[in-house]
C-alpha positions as CSV (number, residue, x, y, z in Angstrom):
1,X,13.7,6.1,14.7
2,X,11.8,9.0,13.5
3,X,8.9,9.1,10.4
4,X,11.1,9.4,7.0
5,X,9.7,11.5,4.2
6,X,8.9,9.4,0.6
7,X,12.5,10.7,-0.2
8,X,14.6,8.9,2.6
9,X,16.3,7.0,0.5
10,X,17.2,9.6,-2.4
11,X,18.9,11.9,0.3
12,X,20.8,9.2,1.8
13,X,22.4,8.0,-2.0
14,X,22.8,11.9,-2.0
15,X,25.1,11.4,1.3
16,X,23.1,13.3,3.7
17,X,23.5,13.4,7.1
18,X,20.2,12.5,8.9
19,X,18.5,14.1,12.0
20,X,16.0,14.1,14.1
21,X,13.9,16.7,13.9
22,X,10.5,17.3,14.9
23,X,9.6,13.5,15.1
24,X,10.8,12.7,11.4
25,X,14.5,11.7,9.7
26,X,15.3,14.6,7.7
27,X,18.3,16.1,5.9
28,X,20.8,18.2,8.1
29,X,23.1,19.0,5.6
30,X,24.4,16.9,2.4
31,X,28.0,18.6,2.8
32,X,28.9,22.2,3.6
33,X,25.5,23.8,5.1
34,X,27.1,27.3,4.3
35,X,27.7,26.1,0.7
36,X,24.0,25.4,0.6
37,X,23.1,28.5,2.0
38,X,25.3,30.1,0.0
39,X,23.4,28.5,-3.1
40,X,20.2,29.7,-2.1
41,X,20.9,33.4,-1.3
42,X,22.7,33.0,-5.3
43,X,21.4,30.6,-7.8
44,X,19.1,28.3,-6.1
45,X,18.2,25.0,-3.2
46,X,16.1,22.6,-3.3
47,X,14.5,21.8,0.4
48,X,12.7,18.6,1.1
49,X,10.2,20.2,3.6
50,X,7.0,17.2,3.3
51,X,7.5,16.6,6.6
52,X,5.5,19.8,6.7
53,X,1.3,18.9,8.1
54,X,-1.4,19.5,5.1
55,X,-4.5,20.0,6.4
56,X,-7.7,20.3,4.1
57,X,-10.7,22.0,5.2
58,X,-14.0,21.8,2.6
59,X,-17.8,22.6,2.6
60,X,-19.9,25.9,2.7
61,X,-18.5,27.3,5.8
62,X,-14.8,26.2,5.2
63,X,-13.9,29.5,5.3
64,X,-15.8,29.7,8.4
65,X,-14.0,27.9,10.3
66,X,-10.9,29.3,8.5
67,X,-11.7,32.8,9.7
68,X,-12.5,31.7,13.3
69,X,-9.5,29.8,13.7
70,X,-6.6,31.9,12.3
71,X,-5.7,35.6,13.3
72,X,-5.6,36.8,9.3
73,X,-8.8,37.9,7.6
74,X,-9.4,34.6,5.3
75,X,-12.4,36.5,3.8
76,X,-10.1,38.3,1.6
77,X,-8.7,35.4,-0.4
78,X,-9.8,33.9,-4.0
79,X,-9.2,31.2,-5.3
80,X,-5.5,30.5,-6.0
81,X,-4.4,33.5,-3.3
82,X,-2.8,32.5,0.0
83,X,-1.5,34.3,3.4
84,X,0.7,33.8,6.5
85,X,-1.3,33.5,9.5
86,X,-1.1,32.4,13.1
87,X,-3.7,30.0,14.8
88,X,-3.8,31.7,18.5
89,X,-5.2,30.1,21.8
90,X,-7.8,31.9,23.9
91,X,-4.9,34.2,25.7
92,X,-3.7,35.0,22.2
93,X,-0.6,32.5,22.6
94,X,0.6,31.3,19.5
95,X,-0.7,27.2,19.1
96,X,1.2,27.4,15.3
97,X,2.5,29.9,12.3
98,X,0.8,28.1,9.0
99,X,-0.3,29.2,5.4
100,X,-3.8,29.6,4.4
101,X,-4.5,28.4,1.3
102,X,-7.5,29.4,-1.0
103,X,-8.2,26.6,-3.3
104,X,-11.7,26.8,-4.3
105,X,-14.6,29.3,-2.8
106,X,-15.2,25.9,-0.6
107,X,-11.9,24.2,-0.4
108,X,-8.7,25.6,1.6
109,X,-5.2,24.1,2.1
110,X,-4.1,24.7,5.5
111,X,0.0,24.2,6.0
112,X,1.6,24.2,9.4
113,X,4.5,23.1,11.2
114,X,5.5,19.5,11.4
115,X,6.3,19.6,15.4
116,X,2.4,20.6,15.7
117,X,0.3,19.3,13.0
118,X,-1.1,17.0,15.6
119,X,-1.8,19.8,18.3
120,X,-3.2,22.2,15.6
121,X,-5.8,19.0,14.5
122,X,-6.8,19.0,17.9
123,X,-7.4,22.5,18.0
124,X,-9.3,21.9,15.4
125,X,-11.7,18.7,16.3
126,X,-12.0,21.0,19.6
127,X,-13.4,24.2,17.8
128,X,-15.7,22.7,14.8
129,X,-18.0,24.3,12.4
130,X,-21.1,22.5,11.1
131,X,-20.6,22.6,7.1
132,X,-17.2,22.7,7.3
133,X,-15.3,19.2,7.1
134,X,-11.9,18.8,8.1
135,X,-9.3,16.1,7.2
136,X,-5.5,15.3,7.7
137,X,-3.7,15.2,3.9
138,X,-0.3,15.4,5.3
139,X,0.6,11.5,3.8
140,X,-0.4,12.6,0.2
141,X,1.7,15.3,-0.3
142,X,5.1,15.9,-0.9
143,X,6.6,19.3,-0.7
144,X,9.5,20.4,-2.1
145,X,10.7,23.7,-1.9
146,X,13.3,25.2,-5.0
147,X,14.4,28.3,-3.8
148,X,16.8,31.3,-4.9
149,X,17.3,33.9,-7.6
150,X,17.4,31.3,-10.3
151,X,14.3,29.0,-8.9
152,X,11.8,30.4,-11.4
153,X,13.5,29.7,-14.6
154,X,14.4,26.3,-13.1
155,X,10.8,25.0,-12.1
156,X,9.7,27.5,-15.5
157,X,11.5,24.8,-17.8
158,X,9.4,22.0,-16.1
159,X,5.5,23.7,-15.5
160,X,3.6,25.9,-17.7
161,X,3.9,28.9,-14.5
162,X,3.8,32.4,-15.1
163,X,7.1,34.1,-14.3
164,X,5.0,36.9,-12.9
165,X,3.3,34.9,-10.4
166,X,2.6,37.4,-7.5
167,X,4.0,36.1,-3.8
168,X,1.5,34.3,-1.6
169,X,-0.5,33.3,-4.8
170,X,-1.0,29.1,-6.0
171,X,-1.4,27.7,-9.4
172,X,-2.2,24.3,-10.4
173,X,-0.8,22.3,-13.2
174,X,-0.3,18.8,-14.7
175,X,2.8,17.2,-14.1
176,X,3.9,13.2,-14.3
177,X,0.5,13.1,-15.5
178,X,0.0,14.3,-12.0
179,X,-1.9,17.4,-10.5
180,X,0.5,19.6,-9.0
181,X,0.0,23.1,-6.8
182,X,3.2,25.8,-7.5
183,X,2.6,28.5,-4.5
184,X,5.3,31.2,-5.2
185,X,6.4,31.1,-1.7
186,X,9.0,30.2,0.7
187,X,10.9,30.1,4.2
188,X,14.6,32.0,3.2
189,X,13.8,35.4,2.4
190,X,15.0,34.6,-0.9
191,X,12.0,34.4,-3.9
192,X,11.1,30.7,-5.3
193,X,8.0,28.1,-4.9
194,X,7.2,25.5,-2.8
195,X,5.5,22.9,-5.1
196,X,2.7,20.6,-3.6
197,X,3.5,17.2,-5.6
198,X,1.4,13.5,-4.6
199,X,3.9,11.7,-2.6
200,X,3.2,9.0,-5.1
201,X,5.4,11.2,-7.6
202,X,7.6,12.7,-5.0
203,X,10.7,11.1,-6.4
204,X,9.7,11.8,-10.0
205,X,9.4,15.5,-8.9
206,X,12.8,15.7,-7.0
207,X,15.0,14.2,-9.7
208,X,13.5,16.5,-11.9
209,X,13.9,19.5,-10.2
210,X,18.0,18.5,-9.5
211,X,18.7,18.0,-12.7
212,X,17.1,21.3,-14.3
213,X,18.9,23.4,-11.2
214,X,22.7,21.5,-11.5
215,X,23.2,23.7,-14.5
216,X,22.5,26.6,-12.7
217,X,25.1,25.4,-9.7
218,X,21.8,24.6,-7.5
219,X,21.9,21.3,-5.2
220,X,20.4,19.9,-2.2
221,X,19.8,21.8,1.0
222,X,19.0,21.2,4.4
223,X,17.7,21.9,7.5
224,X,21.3,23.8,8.6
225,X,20.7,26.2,5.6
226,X,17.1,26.6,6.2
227,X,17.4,27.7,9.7
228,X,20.5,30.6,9.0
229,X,18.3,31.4,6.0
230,X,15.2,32.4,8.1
231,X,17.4,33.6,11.0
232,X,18.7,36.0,8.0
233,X,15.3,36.8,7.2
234,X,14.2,37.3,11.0
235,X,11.2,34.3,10.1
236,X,10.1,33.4,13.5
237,X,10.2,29.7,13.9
238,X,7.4,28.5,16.0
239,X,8.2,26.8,19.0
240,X,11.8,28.5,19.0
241,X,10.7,32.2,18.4
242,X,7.1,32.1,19.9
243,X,4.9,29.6,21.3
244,X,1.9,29.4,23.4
245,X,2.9,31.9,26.0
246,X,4.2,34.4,23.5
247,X,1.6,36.7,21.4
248,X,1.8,37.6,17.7
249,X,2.2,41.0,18.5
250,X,5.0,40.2,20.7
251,X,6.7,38.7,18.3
252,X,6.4,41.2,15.3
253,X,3.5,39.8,13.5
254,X,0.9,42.2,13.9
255,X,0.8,42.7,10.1
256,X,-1.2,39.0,10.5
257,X,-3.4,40.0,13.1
258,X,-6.9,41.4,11.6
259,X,-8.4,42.8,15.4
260,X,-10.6,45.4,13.2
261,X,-11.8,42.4,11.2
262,X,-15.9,41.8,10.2
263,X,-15.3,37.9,12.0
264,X,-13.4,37.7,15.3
265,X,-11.3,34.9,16.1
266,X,-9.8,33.1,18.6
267,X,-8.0,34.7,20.8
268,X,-9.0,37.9,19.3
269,X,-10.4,39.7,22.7
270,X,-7.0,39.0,24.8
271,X,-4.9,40.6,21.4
272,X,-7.6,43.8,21.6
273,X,-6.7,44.3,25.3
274,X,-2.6,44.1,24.8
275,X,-2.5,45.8,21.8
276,X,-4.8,49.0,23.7
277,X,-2.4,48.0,26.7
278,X,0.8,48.0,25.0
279,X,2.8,44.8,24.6
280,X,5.3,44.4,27.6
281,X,7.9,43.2,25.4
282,X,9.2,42.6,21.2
283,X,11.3,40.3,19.7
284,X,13.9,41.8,17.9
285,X,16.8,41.5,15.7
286,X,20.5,41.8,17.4
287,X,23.7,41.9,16.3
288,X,27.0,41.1,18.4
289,X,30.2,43.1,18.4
290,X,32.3,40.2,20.0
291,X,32.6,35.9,18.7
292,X,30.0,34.0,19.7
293,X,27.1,32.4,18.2
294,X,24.2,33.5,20.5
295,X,22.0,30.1,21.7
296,X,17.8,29.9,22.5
297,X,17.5,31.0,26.4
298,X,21.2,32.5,26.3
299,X,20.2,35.6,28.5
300,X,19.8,39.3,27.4
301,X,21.3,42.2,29.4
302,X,21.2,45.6,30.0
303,X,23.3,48.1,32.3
304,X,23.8,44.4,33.8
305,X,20.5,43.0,34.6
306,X,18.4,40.6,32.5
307,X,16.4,42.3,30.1
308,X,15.2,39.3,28.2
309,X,16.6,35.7,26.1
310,X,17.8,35.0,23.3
311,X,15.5,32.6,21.2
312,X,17.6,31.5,18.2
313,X,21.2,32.7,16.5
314,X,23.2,31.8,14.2
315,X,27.1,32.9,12.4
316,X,25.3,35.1,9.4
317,X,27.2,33.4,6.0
318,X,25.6,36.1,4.3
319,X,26.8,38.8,6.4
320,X,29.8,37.6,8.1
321,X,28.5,38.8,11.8
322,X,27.3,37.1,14.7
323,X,23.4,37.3,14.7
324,X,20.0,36.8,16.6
325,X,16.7,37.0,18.2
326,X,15.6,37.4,21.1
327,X,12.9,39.3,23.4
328,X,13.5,42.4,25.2
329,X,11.8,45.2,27.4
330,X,9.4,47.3,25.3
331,X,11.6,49.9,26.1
332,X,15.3,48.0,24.6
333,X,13.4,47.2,21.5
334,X,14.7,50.5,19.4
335,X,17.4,49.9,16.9
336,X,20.9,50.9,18.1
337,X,20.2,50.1,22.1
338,X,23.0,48.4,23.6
339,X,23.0,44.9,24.7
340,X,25.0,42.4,26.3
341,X,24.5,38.7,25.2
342,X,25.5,36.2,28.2
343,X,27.4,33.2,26.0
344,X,28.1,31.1,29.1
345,X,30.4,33.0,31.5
346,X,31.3,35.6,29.2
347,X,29.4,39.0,28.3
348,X,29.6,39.9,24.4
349,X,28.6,43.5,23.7
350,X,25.5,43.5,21.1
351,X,22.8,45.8,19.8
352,X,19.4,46.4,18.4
353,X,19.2,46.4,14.9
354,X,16.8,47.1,12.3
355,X,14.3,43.8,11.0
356,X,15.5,41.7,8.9
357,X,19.2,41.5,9.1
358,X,18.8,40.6,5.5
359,X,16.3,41.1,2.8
360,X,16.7,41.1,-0.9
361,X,17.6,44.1,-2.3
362,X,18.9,45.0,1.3
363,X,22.5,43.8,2.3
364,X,21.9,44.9,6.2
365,X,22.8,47.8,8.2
């Protein structure tokens, strides 16, 4: 039996069916996972993701030890700004993906994946900063994630937001009687907020946020709809899509990676030499012209020898095609190269296309 989230019991009386997944008992799916992904992309979801590691880092030189740990240049945030970052081991491997929160000139909010809150902590006690005091929050949040084309005027009938509350920006209000942090973003491609709520008031907080959706046709999502969502929106899940072997700039995420920065960081002198080197291979968006859903470690081919592996794929609802990830030879990385994805003992024709496969605005190619 894995760790259950404050709101265990709310998704079973919402008929859920339960999984493992990265040591806790979360939501799968509480019927159709396509319904629910088709909810999202439309109206709106509501994810229970406080499985999710908090960690809060304080002092004079918390963002110090922010900058030093993370590949993103923390110096540029104020308060109530955030960014997408990558904690990176001395080869430039990728430890974990997280958010970088600015709360206060001395306080930050850092939020990383479940499967390595543990490892990243580690990373953390192994690196310190004098000034800088670091501490494990993950049991006193909540976080629930509303997202979709409708999830602003949803969580706007229940907080004082602005509806013009830029991306990758935070805002803290009173709720319950509660304080509450509403960070405009999200893990679907689709716009929304992920709201920080005391797990004391997690319950409060979900009922709420189900009943103002329901009239907008939102419900419940889970970890099905989550993972074709960000397969949509080519979001590299950590662990799947990269992991300590694999760079950032391998895996697309340069844009993350400050190497001209004022502070270096971890792992910062091994990502200077591949990126004056040339990365040896991308991760990139592919598209099958056969059936089959493309599995992590399926292999890639070319002219019939391996080229690279698939690392995660999915049937697109959105699209209605066979999709995935996977990384291939500098060289097969150009949209429109051919490919062969081996599904088992078959070969499926497949080929390069253009990141993401979806984006708002953007139906695909």
């Amino acid at each position: 039996m894995g760790q259950r989230t404050t709101l265990y019991e709310h998704h079973r009386r919402l008929g859920a069916r339960l999984v493992e997944f990265a040591g806790w008992e979360m939501p799968v799916s509480y019927g159709s996972p396509v319904a629910e992904h088709e909810a999202v992309r439309t109206r709106c979801g509501l994810f229970d993701v406080s499985h999710m590691g908090e960690i809060e880092v304080t002092g004079r030189h918390a963002r110090d030890l922010c900058q030093r740990l993370t590949t993103n240049d923390v110096g540029r945030l104020a308060p109530g700004q955030a960014q997408y970052s990558v904690v990176c081991n001395e080869r430039g491997g990728v430890i974990d993906d997280l958010i970088v929160y600015c709360l206060e000139a001395t306080r930050y909010l850092m939020v990383v994946n479940a499967a390595h809150t543990q490892q990243v902590l580690a990373w953390i006690d192994a690196h310190p900063e004098p000034g800088a005091t670091v501490r494990d929050v993950s049991a006193e949040w909540a976080l629930l994630a509303l997202q979709g084309p409708a999830a602003v005027g949803v969580v706007a009938e229940l907080l004082p937001i602005d509806r013009a509350q830029r991306s990758f920006t935070v805002s803290e209000h009173t709720w319950f009687g509660t304080s509450v942090l509403a960070s405009r973003t999200g893990y679907t491609g689709e716009d929304g907020f992920e709201l920080f709520v005391p797990a004391t008031h997690a319950a409060l907080a979900w009922e709420a946020l189900l009943e103002a959706a329901r009239p907008r046709d939102g419900m419940p999502a889970g970890l099905a709809a989550r993972d074709t969502l960000r397969v949509e929106a080519a979001l590299p899940l950590c662990g799947t899509d990269m992991d300590a072997e694999t760079t950032p700039l391998e895996a697309g995420l340069g844009w993350v990676v400050a190497l001209d920065g004022p502070d270096g960081f971890i792992g910062a002198d091994a990502l200077r030499a591949q990126r004056d080197t040339g990365v040896p291979r991308r991760l990139v968006c592919f598209e099958l012209e056969g059936a089959g859903v493309p599995r992590h470690g399926y292999p890639l081919l070319a002219d019939g020898h391996p080229v690279g592996a698939v690392t995660s794929g999915t049937k697109s609802p959105t699209l209605g095609r066979f999709i995935g990830l996977g990384y291939v030879a500098v060289e097969r990385a150009v949209p429109g190269t051919s490919l062969t994805v081996q599904i088992r003992n078959r070969m499926v024709p497949a080929r390069v296309v253009r990141r993401p496969f979806y984006q708002r605005g953007r139906k695909g190619e």
